[in-house]
N, C-alpha and C positions, 0 to 999 in steps of 0.2 A: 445688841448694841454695836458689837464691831461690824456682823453683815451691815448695817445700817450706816456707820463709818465708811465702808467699802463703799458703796453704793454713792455714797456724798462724793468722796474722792473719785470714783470710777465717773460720777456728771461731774463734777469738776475737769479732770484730765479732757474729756470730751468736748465741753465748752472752752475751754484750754486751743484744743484743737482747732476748733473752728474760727475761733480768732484768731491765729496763727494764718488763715487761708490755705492751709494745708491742704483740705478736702478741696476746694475750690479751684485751687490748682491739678489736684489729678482728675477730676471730672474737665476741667479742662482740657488736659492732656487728653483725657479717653478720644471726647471729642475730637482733636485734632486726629489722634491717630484713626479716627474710623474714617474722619474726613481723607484722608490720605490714601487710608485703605481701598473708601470710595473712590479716589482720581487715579491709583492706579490702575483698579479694576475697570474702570471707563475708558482708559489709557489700554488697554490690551482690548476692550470692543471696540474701541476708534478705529485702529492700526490693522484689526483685524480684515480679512478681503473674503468677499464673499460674492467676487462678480461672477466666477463659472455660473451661479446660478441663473445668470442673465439669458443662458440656452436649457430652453423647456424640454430639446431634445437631443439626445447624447448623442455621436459620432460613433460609430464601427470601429471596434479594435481590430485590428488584419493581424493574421498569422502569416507566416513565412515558413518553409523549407527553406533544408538546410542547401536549395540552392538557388534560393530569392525568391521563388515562386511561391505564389497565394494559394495555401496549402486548408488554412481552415478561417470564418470566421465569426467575430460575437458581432452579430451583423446590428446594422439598425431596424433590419423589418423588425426585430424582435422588440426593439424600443422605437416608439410611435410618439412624440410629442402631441398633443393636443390643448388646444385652448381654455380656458377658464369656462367658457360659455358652450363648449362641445361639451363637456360632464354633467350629465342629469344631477339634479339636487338630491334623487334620490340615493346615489352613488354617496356624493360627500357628505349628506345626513348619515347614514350609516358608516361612513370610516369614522366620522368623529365620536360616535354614539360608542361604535366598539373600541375605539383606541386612545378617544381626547375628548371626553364628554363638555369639558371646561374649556375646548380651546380658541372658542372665540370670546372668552372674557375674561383668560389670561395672558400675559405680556410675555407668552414662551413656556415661562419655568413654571409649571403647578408644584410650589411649596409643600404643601400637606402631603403628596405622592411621593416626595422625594425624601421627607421625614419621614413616612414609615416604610420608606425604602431602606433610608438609614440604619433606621433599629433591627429592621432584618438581618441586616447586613450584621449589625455587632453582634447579634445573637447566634449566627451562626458560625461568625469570625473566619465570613470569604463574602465577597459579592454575586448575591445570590437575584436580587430584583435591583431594579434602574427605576422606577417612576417617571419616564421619559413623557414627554408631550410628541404631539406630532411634529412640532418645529425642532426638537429634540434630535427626534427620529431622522430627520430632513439634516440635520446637522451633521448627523455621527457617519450617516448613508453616502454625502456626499465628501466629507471632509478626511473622517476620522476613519479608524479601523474598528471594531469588533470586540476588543481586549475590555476585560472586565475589571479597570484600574480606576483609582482616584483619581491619578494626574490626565487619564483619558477625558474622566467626568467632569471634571474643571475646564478644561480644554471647552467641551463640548458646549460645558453651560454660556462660558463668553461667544461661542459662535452663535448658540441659540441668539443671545441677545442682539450680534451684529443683525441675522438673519431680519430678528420682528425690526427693529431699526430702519431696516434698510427695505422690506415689501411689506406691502397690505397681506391681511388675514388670506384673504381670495387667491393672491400670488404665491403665498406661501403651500397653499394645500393646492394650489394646481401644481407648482416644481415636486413635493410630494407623492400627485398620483401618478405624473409621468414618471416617477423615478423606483419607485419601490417594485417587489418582485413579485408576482402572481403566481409563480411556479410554473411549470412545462416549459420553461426559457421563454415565459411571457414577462418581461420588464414594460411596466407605464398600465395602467387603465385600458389604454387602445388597443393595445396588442393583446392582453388580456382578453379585451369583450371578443378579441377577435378569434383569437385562440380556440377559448372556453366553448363560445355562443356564435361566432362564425358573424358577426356582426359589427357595426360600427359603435363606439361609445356611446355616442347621442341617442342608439336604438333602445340601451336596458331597459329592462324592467326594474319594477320595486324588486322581484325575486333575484333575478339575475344580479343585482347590486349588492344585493344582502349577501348573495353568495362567495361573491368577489372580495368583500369587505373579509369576510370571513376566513377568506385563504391567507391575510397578510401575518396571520399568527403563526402558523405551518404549512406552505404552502405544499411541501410534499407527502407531509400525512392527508391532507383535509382534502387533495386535489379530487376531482368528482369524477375524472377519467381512473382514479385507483380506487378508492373509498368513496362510492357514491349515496351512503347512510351516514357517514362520519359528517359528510359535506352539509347535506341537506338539515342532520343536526344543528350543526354549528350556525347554517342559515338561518334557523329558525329561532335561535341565540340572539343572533343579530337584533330579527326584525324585533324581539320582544323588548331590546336594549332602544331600539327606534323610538318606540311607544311609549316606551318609558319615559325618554327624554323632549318626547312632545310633537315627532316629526312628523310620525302617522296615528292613527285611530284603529280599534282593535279588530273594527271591519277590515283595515287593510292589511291586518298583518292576517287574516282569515284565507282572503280571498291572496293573499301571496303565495302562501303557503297549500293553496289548491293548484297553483300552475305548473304544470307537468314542466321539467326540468329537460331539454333541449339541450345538448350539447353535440358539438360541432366534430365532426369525424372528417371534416377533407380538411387536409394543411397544409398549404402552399409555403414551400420552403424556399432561402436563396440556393443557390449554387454549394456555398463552401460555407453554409451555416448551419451550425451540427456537426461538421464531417469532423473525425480521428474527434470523438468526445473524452474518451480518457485521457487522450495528451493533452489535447486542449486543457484539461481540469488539472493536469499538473502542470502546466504553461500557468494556471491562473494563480496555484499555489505558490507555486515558486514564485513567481512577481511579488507574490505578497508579505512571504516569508524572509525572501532573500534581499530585496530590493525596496522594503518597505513601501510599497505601492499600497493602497487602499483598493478595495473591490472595487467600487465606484470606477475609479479610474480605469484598473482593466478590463474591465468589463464595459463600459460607456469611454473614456475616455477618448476616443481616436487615434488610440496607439497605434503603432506599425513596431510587433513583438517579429524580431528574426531568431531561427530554434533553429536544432539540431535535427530534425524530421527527417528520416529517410522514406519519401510517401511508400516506395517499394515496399519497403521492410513493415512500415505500419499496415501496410494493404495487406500484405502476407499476415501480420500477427491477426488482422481482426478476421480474414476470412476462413481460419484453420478453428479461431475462439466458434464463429457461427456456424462448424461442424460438428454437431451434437453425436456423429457416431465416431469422431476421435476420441472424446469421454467417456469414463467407463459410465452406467447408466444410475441416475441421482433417484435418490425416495422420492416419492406421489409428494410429498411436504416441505421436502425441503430439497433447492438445487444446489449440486455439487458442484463447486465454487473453483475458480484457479485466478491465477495472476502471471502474465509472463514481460519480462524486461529488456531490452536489447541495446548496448553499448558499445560505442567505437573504444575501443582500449587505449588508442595512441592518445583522442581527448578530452576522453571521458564524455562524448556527447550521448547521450539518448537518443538511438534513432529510432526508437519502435517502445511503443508499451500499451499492453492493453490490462484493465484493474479488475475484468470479473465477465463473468457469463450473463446471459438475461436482459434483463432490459438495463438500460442505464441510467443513472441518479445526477444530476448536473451536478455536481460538487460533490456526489456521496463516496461512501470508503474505495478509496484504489489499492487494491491488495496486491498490486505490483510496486508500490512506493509505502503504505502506507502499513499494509499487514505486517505484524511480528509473530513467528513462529519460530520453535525449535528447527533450527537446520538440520538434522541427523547426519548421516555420513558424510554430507557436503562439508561438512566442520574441519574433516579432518586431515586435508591437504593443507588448512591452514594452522591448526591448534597443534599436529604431531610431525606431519612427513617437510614440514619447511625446515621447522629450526630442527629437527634431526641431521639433514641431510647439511645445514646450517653448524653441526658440530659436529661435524665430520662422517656422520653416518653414508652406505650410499645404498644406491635402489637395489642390488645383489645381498647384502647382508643377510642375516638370517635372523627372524624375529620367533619368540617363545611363543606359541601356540598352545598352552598347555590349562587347565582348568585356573582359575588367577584369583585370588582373593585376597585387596588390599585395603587394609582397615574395615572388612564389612563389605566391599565394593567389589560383586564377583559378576564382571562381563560376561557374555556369551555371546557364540555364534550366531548369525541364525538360524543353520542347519542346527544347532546342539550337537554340534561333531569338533574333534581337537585333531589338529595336524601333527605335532609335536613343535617343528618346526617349519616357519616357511620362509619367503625372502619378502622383503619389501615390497617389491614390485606384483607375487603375487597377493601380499595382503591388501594391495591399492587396487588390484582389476578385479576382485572376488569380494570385495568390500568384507573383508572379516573385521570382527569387533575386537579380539581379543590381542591380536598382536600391537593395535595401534594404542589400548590403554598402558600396554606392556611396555612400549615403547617410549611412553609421556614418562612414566613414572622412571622409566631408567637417565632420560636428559633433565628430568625436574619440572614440575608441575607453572614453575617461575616461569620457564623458557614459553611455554606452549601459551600461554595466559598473554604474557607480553607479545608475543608472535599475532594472535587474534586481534590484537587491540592496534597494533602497527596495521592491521591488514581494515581498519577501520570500523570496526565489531566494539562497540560499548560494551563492557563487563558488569555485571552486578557482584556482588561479595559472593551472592552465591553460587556465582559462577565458576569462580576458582577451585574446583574440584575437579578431577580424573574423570569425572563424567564428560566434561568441557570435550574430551578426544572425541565422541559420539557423539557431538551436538548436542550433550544434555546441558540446556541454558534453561535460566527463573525464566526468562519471557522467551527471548531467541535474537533474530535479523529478521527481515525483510528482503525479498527477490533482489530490493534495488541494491540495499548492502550485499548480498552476498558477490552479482553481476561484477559491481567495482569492486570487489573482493581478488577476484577471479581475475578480474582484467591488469593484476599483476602478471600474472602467470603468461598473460599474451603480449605484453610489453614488455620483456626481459626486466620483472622484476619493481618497474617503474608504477604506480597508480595515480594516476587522474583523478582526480574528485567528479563524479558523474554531473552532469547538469542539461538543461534543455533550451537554454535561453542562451543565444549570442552576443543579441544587445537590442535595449528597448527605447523606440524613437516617440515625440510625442505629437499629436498634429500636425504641428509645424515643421516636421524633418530633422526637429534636433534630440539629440544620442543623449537621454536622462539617464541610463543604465546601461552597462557593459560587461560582460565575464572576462574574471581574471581568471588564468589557470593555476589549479594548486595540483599539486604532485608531490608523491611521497615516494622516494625509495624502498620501498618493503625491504626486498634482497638481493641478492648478488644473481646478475644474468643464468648464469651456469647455475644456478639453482631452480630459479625459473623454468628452465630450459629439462631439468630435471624432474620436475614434477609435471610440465607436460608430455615428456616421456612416457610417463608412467600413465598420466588418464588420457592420454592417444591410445594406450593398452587398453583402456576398459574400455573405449568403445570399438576396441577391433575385435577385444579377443572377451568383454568382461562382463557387467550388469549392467554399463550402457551400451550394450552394442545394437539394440533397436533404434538409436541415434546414427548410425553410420548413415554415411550420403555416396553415394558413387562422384566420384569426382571434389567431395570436400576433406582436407585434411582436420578430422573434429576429434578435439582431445574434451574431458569430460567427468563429472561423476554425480553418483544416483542417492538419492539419500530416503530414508523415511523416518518414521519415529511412533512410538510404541503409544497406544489407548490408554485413556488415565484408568481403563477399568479391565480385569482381565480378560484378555481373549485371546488365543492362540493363533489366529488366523488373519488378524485384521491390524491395518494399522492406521495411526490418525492421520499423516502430511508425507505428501509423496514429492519428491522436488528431483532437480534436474538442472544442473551448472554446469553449461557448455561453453567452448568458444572454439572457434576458427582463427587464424593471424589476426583477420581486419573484425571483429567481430564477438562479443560477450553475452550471453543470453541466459535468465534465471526463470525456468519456469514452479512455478506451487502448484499444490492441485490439495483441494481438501474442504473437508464442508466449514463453513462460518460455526457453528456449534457442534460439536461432536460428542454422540452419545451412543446409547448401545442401540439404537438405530440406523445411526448416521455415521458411518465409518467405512474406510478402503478396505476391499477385500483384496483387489490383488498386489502382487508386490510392482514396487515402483520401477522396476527397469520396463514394465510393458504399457507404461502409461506417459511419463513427462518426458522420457527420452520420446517417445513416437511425436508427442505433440512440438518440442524443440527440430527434429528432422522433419516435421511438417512445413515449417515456417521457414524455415531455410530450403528447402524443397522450391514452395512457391516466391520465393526473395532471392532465388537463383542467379539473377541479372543482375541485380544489383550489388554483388558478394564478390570480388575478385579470387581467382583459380590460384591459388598461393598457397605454400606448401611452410611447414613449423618449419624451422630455421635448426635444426636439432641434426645439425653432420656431424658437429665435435663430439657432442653425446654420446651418439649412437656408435661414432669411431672407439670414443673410449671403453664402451662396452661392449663392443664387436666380438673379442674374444670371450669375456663371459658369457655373451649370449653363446656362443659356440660350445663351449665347456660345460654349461648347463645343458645344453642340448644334447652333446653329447654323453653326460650322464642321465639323461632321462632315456637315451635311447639305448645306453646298455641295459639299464635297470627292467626296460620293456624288452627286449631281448632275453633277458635271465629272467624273467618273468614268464617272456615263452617257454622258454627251454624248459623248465620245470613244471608248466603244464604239459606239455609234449610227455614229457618225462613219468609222470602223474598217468595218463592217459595210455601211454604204452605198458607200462605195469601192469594198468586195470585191464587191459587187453590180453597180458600174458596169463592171468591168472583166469578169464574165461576162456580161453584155450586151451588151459588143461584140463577146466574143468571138461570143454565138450570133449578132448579125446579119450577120459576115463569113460564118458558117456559111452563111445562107442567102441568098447572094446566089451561093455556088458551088452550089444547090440551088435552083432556081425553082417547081420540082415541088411544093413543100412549100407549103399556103396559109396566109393570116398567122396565123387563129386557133390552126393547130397549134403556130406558130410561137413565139406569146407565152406557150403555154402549158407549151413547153417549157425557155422563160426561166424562170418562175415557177420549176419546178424544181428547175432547178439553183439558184436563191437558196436555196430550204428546203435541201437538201442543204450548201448553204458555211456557213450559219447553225450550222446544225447539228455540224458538224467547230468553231465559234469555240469553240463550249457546252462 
């Protein structure tokens, strides 16, 4: 009875309602508001511009040296525009079939793709798929950047819409094929067939199309000059997704897939297309990072990019990298990898960097910018001997030497030998381990911590440990940080923020982007000035002295860092932080995966110091004859160096003496023994006698030796 009650009153309040128009009005409301919804979101595809795409074919980015001259470029041979009517059907039938099976009877956005894109997305809570269309793809390529965000996606989808608005189906997938990448720095169709097949677009084949279609998923795994079963795979992907969707018949994907595969081995290149590929690739990064540039743009746009490029110095890094006997020699499996960096100190430009050995990857990893390893002893001009020297320590002092174990954390040599004591200046050119944790833990672990991070070195939590003095970091630096590390040390103390870009012009001559200069004071000149003291010792007198140059003033230090797995012999990352006045250089050297295969055998003073004095060797001309600025230094130590010198030379002195001393004893005592000899022997006359003395001296001398 009362549920039944309920039920009366609950349709009573209900019909209540409706007459009230209460409902009628928020259905109302919705209405408006999606109407609204609707006029804004038609209000941002109106507004939107999407005339670049009016040019089928992109413009040459120019590079520049750092002194105006056309040093490298992303040329146009490499992007080839072509007309709607130059692309075989077979071409466009297979990019749609593998990429946008619905996109000529969708209005851009395929809904249902992008729904279970969505769900992906929540279920794995990051954006993991896009459900893009080709006009999508044409969107993101030409407008957008890469970033895997919502407000990118939304972005995109209104462009998509301007894009079908504003060209036919046919105009959309031509701006399309001329724009997307092929791999091998083939950008468009054209340049692709030409690349690939040594041919003109209009020439493909069904096979040759398929295979083309194919690369736009991975152009640098799937390319048939590397992986030419991967490729042919993927072709034959293609042609069965053809068939599928109606464009050919299964005879043709038969006889496709009988056509011996032809690819093109002569390559006509421009002048300065290609050339310095690893700067180029950080020229492109940085645009895109720093300056918000989209690829598209520097890469096609018609920029005119002015950089720091020293061609000298870049010529010098790559022709010393293409010296396979400066390397020590890499496993049958895998090649033994480096990275080297080269920066003006005074402002912070990059004038030289090359990212790896081998062949090169247009965009792929530059392990002069890009690689993070443990620094090992390179660490430790910046984590101990700054901020010592910083509270009042100086390079004469006398550091502990002695077996160390704090909290658990017992350093060693790497001879496994203790000095007891030594000075500073020799624990910096002998690179000893023990004095410089010695040394952290005596000024505070705070000092040394904050000292790296001033010197521009990111810290993780777990970095903050005593290990920090030997480079022991969770991840590490990279060549480029440690170079601008470093490049205090050659700027009385001052750091530059490193960069490669001057300022970036667009077509038309005008200045879209600019470098501002940042700079950090690290520390005090005389400190500076202090620490190149000491690693100008290690490369006269210490573990970099395989870096010495006749005629370069190169101060310096050598670093390596221990195998995750035991071995007495070997070590993972060998490195090498130099610089000259005008001049910063970080070299790595170490395989990409390290295993108990694949690891340094010998130690790092006879590997990255040779390859850093290579380069400067052949960049000779371009280096100015200048000498470290270190009078007052040297003045102030003048007398300790004297005093030290002179106690090492009494020490060697009293060291003779008492060999002498040692040696004339063991002398007297076989001399009596031979004249007891010959007094039980009378037969024997004196001159045999003495001369048999003589003798036996040379012989006992000779067992001291």
């Amino acid at each position: 009875m009362e549920r039944r009650q309920q039920r009366k009153t609950s349709k009573w309040d209900w019909r209540q309602l409706l007459s009230k128009g209460i409902a009628k009005r928020l259905i109302a409301a919705g209405i408006i508001a999606a109407l609204c919804g609707l006029l804004i979101v038609n209000i941002f595809i109106w507004t939107s511009d999407v005339s670049k795409l009016n040019k089928p074919a992109p413009q040459p980015t120019i590079i520049y040296d750092q002194n105006g001259e056309i040093a490298s470029k992303i040329s146009n041979s490499g992007i080839e525009g072509v007309g709607f009517k130059q692309i075989p059907k077979e071409v466009i039938h297979a990019v749609i079939a593998t990429e946008d099976q619905r996109f000529y009877k969708h209005n851009g956005i395929n809904y249902f793709a992008i729904m279970k894109a969505f769900f992906k997305n929540m279920v794995s809570g990051d954006i993991v798929a896009g459900g893009s269309t080709i006009t999508q793809q044409l969107a993101k390529n030409a407008f957008l950047t890469h970033e895997r965000t919502y407000t990118r996606k939304v972005k995109e989808l209104i462009i998509t819409k301007k894009i079908e608005r504003t060209y036919s189906k046919d105009e959309i997938i031509e701006r399309y094929l001329n724009q997307i990448y092929f791999g091998e720095g083939a950008w468009g169709i054209q340049r692709a067939a030409k690349t690939y097949f040594g041919k003109e677009a209009s020439e493909l084949t069904l096979s040759e199309s398929a295979m083309l279609a194919g690369l736009i998923k991975a152009p640098s795994i799937l390319s048939p000059f590397k992986n030419m079963e991967k490729s042919v795979e993927r072709r034959n992907l293609v042609l069965t997704l053809m068939e599928k969707e109606g464009y050919i018949s299964q005879d043709d994907v038969e006889k496709a897939k009988e056509q011996p595969v032809v690819l093109n081995e002569d390559k006509v290149e421009d002048e300065y297309d290609g050339k310095y590929p690893y700067y180029v690739d950080h020229i492109i990064d940085e645009a895109m990072k720093k300056y918000k540039l989209t690829k598209n743009e520097v890469l096609s746009g018609g920029l005119h990019i002015y950089t720091e490029l020293n061609p000298t110095i870049q010529k010098a890094t790559e022709e010393v990298y293409q010296n396979g006997n400066l390397f020590p020699e890499s496993q049958e499996d895998q090649l033994l990898q480096s990275g080297a960096i080269f920066i003006n100190p005074e402002n912070g430009g990059i004038q030289a960097l090359v990212g790896g050995r081998g062949e090169h990857t247009f965009l792929g990893f530059n392990r002069a910018t890009q690689l993070i390893r443990q620094p090992g002893s390179t660490m430790k001009p910046l984590a101990v001997y700054t901020p010592a020297l910083e509270q009042g320590y100086e390079i004469f002092d006398l550091l502990e030497d002695k077996p160390l174990d704090i909290g658990g954390y017992q350093p060693k040599n790497y001879d496994k030998q203790y000095r007891g004591q030594v000075t500073m200046y020799d624990a910096v050119v002998n690179s000893y381990n023990v004095p410089p944790v010695w040394l952290l833990n005596e000024i505070g672990l705070e000092k040394g911590t904050k000292a790296v991070e001033k010197f521009g070195i990111p810290l993780q939590e777990e970095d903050r440990a005593l290990g920090i003095a030997l480079g022991g970091m969770h991840d590490g630096a990279s060549p480029a940080a440690m170079a601008q590390a470093y490049s205090a040390f050659a700027n009385n103390g001052i750091m530059v923020e490193a960069h490669s870009i001057q300022k970036i012009e667009d077509a038309d001559g005008k200045v879209i982007a600019k470098w501002k200069s940042r700079s950090t004071t690290v520390t005090k000149p005389e400190i500076a000035q202090k620490i190149t003291y000491m690693l100008k010792g290690v490369v006269e007198e210490g573990t970099g002295e395989r870096a010495k140059l006749d005629g370069f003033d190169i101060a310096g230090k050598t670093g390596s860092t221990q195998l995750p797995f035991a071995n007495e012999g070997g070590t993972k990352d060998h490195w090498f932080v130099g610089y000259t006045p005008n001049i910063v250089g970080a070299v790595w050297l170490g395989y990409d995966q390290t295993d108990e295969s694949h690891y340094l055998a010998a130690s790092s003073s006879g590997t990255t110091p040779v390859i850093f004095r290579e380069i400067l060797s052949k960049a000779g001309s371009a280096l100015p004859d200048e000498k470290f600025a270190l009078a007052s230094v040297e003045k102030k130590y003048k007398n300790e160096i004297k005093r030290i010198k002179e106690k090492e030379e009494k020490a060697r002195k009293e060291q003779e003496k008492e060999k002498e001393k040692q040696e004339e004893n063991n002398g007297k005592g076989k001399g009596d023994k031979e004249k007891n000899k010959g007094k039980k022997d009378k037969d024997k006359d004196k001159d045999e006698e003495d001369e048999d003395e003589n003798e036996e001296d040379e012989n006992e001398e000779d067992e001291d030796e």
